[in-house]
Structure formats: structure tokens, C-alpha cells
C-alpha positions as CSV (number, residue, x, y, z in Angstrom):
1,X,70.4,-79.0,15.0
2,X,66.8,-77.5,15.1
3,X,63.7,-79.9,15.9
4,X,61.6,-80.5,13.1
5,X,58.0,-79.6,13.3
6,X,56.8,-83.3,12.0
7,X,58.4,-84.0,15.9
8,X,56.5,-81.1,17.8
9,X,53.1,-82.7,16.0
10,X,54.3,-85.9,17.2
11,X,54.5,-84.7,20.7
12,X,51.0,-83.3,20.7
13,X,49.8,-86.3,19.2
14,X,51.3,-88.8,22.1
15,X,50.5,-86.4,24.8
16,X,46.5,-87.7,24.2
17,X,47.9,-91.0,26.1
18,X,49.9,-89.3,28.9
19,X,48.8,-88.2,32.3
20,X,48.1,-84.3,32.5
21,X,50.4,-83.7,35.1
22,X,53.3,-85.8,33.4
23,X,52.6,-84.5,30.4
24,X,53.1,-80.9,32.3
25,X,56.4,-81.5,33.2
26,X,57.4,-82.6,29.8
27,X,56.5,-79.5,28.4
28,X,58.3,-77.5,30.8
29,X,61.4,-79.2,30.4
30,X,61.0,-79.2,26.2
31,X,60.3,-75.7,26.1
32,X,63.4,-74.2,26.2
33,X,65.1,-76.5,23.9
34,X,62.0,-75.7,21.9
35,X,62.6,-72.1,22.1
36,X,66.4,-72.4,20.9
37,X,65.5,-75.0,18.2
38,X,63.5,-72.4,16.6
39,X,65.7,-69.3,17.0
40,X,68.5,-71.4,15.3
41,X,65.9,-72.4,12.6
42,X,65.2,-69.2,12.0
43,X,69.0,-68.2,11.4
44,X,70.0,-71.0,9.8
45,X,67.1,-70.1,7.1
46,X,68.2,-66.2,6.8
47,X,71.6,-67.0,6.3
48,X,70.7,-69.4,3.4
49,X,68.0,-66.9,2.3
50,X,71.3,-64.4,1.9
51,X,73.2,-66.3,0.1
52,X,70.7,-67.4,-2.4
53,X,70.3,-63.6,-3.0
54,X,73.9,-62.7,-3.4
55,X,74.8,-65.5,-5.7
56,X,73.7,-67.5,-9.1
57,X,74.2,-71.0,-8.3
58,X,73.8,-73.6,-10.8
59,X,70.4,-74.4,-10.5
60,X,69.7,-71.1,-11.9
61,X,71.7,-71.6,-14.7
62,X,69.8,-74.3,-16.0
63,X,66.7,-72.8,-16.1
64,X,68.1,-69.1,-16.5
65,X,70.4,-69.8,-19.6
66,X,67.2,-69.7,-21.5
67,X,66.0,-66.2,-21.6
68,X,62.0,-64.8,-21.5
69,X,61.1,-66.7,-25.3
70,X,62.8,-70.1,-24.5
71,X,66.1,-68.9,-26.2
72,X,69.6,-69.2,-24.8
73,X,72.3,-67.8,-26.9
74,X,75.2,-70.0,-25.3
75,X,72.8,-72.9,-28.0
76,X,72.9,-70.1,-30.5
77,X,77.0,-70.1,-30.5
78,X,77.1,-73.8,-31.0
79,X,74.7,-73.8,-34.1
80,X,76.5,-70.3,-35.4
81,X,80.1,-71.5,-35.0
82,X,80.3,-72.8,-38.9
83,X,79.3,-69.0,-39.5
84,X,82.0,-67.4,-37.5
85,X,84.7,-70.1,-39.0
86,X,83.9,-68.0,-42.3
87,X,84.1,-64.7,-40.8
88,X,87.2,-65.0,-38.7
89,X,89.4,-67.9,-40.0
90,X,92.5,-67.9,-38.4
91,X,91.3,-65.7,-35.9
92,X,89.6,-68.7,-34.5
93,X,92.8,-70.3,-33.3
94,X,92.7,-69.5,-30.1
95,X,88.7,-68.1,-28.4
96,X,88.1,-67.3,-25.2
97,X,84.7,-68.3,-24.7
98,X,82.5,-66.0,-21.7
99,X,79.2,-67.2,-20.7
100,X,76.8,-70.2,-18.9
101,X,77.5,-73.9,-20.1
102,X,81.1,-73.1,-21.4
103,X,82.5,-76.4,-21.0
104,X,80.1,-77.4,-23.8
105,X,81.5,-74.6,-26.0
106,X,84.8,-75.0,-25.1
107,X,84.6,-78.8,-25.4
108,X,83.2,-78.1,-29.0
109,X,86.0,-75.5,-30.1
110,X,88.7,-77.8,-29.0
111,X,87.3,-80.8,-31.3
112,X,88.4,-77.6,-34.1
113,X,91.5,-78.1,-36.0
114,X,94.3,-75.6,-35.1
115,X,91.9,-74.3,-32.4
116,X,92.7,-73.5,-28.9
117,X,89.9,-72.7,-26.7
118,X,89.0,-71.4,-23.0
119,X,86.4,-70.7,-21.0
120,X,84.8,-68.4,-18.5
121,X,82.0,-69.2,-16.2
122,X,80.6,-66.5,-14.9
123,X,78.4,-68.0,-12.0
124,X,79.4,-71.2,-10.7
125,X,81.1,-74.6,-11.0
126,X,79.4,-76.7,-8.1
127,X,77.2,-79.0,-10.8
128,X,78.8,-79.7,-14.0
129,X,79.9,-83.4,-15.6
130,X,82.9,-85.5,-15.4
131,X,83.8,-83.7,-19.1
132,X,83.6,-80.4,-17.5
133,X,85.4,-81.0,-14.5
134,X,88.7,-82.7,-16.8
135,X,88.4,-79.0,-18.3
136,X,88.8,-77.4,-15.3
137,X,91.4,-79.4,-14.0
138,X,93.8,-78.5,-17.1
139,X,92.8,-75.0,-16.6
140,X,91.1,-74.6,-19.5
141,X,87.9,-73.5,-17.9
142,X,87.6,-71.4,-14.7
143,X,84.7,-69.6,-12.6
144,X,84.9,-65.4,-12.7
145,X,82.9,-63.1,-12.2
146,X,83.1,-60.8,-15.1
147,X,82.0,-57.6,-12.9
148,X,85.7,-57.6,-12.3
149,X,88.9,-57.9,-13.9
150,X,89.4,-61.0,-15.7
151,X,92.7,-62.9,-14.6
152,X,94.7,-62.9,-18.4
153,X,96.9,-60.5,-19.7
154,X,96.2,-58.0,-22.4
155,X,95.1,-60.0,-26.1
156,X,95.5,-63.1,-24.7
157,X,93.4,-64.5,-27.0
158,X,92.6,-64.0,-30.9
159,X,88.7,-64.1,-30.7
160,X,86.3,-63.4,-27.2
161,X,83.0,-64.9,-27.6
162,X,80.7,-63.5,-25.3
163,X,76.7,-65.2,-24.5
164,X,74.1,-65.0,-22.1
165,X,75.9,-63.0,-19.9
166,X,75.7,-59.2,-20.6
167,X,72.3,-58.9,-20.5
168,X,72.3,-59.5,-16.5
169,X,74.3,-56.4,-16.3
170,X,74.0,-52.7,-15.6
171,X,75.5,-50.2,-17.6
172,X,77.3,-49.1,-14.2
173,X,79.3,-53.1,-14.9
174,X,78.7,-52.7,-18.5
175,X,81.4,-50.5,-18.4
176,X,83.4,-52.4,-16.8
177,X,82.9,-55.8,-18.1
178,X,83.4,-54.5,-21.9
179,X,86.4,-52.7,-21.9
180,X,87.9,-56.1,-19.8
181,X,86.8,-58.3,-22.5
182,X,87.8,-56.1,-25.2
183,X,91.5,-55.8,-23.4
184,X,92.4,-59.5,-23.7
185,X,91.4,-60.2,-27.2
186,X,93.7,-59.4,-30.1
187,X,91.3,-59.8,-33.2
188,X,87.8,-59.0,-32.5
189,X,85.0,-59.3,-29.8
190,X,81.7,-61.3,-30.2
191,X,78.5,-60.4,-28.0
192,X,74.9,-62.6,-28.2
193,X,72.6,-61.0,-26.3
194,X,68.8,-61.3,-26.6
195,X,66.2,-59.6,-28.3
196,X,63.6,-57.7,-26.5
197,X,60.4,-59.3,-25.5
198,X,57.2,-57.8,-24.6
199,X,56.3,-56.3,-21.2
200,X,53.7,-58.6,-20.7
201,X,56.5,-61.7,-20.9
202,X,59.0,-60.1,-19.7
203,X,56.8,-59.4,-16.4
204,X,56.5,-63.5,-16.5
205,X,59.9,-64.2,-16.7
206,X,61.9,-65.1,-13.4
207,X,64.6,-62.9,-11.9
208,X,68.0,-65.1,-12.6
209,X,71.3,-64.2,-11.3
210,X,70.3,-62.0,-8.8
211,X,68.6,-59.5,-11.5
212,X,66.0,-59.9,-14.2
213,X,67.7,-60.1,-17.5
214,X,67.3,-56.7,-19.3
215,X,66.8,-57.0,-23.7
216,X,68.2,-54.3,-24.9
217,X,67.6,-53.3,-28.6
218,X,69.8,-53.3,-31.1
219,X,70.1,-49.6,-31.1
220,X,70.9,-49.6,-27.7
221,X,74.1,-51.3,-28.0
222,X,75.1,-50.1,-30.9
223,X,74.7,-46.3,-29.0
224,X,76.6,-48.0,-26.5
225,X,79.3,-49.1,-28.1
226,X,79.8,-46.2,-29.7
227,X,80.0,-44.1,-26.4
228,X,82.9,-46.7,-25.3
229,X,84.8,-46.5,-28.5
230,X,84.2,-49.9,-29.5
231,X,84.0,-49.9,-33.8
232,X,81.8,-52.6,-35.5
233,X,83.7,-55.5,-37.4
234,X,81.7,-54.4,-40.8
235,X,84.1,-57.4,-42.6
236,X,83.7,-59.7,-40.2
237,X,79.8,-59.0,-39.8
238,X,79.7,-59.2,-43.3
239,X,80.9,-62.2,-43.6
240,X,78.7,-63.7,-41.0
241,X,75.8,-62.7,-42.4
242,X,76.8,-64.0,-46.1
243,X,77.4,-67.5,-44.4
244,X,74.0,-67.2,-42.4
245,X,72.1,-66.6,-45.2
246,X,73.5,-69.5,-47.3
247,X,72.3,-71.9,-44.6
248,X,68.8,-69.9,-44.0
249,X,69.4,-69.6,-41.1
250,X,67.3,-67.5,-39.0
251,X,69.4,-66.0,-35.4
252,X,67.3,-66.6,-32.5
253,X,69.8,-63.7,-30.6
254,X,71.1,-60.4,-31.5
255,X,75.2,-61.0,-32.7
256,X,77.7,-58.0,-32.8
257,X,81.2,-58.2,-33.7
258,X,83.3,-55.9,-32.9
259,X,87.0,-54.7,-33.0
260,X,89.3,-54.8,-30.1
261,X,91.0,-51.7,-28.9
262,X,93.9,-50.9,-30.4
């Protein structure tokens, strides 16, 4: 395709040994393939430019799953799932889990007795293991993007579990995303989201997913929920909590459980 510019200092370089006329007519033949060498540089680099912008690839993941404080809330569902065992029982029989990394979640869930478990990506699944990839192929795990709806029927699943994913969005998706999540459990939605960090680290932290993540209080969801008609699960939150404080165990992320619509 395009010449690299290591090649054009090369040229120069060589041209030191090489009469001035010849080294004339070299240049007058190179410089049009010079000249179209560049131009499809330059739109090779603005297409890939585009598509970084439009997309969250994997890369970003990694680095992104962990919000502004070094906390990623898909870690916080794997060291909370004892807890949520006690405050759902046999409404963990069968989670949907929505959210970065959720082979690892899913992979946990299904190592559960009596537990079914799937999984939604919400970015991409170009870079994941040989374990995640078995998952995919049984259909257990697919790539969505939650903006839209999500391809299951209504309460398809007892229990939604939803992490470091919300946060990315805008209350114009927000209102979207939560009613879909909402429709296809039976028994009760779960939300980690993050807990707001200063404006001078938040300023630090880099834009993942297209958008900077945006902590929302506590009192901010809870207003929202209430202005989409989603109720809190006060037994199952109870519960939680109960188990949470047996283990002294301190939540690195805000966790909200709520009911699903009847």
C-alpha cells in the first residue's frame, strides 16, 4: 500500500552517492507514486481514526472496566455473589449477566448448583480466551449493544445482573436500556454502578467507550428509578446487606436491586 517514511529517509540518504542529474530523474519519476502513497496514507489513517471513535474495542475494556479509583464492578459481582445467593435463592437459577468480562461471570455462575447462566457483552468479542469462546459457541454468551433491544423474550430470565455498563450511558439510552433489562427478567434486576469521584480525578480519567464514564450518586438513581417506575427490592436489599455485613465486607460500587415490572 502506502510507502513508509523510514523508505523516503532512505532515499535521501542514498541520493548523497548518486549523480545530480540521475538522481533528478529519480525524483521525477517517484513523485507521483509519492504523492498517492500519501493521499492513501492519509485515508487509510481517517478511516481507522473513525472507527476507533465509533466503537469500544477490547483494548479498551481492559483498561476501561476499571473505573476513575481503580474499581471495576464486574470484580465486585464475583466477590458479592455469596451475598446475592442469600438474598435471591432460587431466584438465582437462571441470571442473565450484562456487562464487560462476562465470560468470567458467566463461567463462575455455571460452576453454581441448579444455576443457569448467560451473558451479555456489551462491546466486543474480538480478544477473549479459549474458555470464553466455548461460551459463545453454545450460545451462552453473545455481543449486544444494550442501547437497543436485547434479542430475548419478555422474563427470560429469573435475575438480570447488570455492571460497568450503565454508567457509559446517557439518560436519553438510560431510558432505554432499563426498561429492556427490566422486561426480560422475571424476579428482580441488579445494577453496580460506581461511586462518584472528585473533579479533579475524574478530569484524569480517560474517555472509554466512546464517552467518559459519568458517577452518578446514589440519589440520582434512586430519583431515576423512581421517574421510570422501577420499585426497590427492600427484601432482597435487606438481605444483601445482612449478608455483607456478616463478612465485613466493605462494596467498592453502588448495588441496587430492584423489582421487575409487572
Amino acid at each position: 500500500m502506502s510507502r513508509r517514511p523510514v523508505s523516503l529517509a532512505r532515499r535521501v540518504a542514498d541520493s548523497a552517492s548518486i549523480p545530480f542529474g540521475i538522481t533528478l530523474q529519480s525524483k521525477s519519476r517517484s513523485t507521483p507514486l509519492l504523492s498517492v502513497g500519501l493521499v492513501l496514507l492519509g485515508a487509510f489513517l481517517l478511516i481507522a481514526y473513525s472507527y476507533s471513535g465509533s466503537g469500544w474495542s477490547r483494548g479498551d475494556i481492559d483498561a476501561g472496566s476499571k473505573f476513575q479509583g481503580g474499581v471495576s464492578c464486574t470484580s465486585e459481582v464475583h466477590q458479592t455473589l455469596l451475598f446475592l445467593k442469600k438474598a435471591y435463592g432460587d431466584s438465582m437459577h437462571k441470571v442473565l449477566h450484562v456487562g464487560p468480562d462476562t465470560c468470567s461471570v458467566v463461567s463462575r455462575l455455571l460452576k453454581e448448583e441448579d444455576t443457569e447462566a448467560w451473558g451479555v457483552e456489551p462491546y466486543d468479542l474480538d480478544d477473549v480466551d479459549d474458555q470464553c469462546k466455548t461460551l459463545v459457541r453454545k450460545g451462552l454468551v453473545r455481543a449486544a449493544d444494550i442501547k437497543f433491544p436485547l434479542p430475548y423474550r419478555a422474563k427470560s430470565f429469573s435475575l438480570v445482573i447488570v455492571s460497568d455498563a450503565l454508567d457509559y450511558l446517557s439518560p436519553r439510552y438510560l431510558n432505554r436500556t432499563l426498561p429492556e433489562l427490566s422486561r426480560v427478567s422475571s424476579e428482580g434486576l441488579v445494577i453496580f454502578t460506581g461511586f462518584p469521584v472528585p473533579q479533579r480525578a475524574r478530569a484524569a480519567g480517560i474517555p472509554k467507550f466512546g464517552r467518559p464514564a459519568k458517577m452518578r450518586s446514589s440519589s440520582w438513581w434512586i430519583r431515576y428509578f423512581v421517574q421510570t417506575s422501577l420499585e426497590e427490592n427492600e427484601s432482597a436489599t435487606k438481605k444483601f446487606e445482612q449478608a455483607a455485613a456478616k463478612r465485613s465486607y466493605k462494596p467498592g460500587c453502588q448495588v441496587f436491586h430492584l423489582k421487575s415490572y409487572r
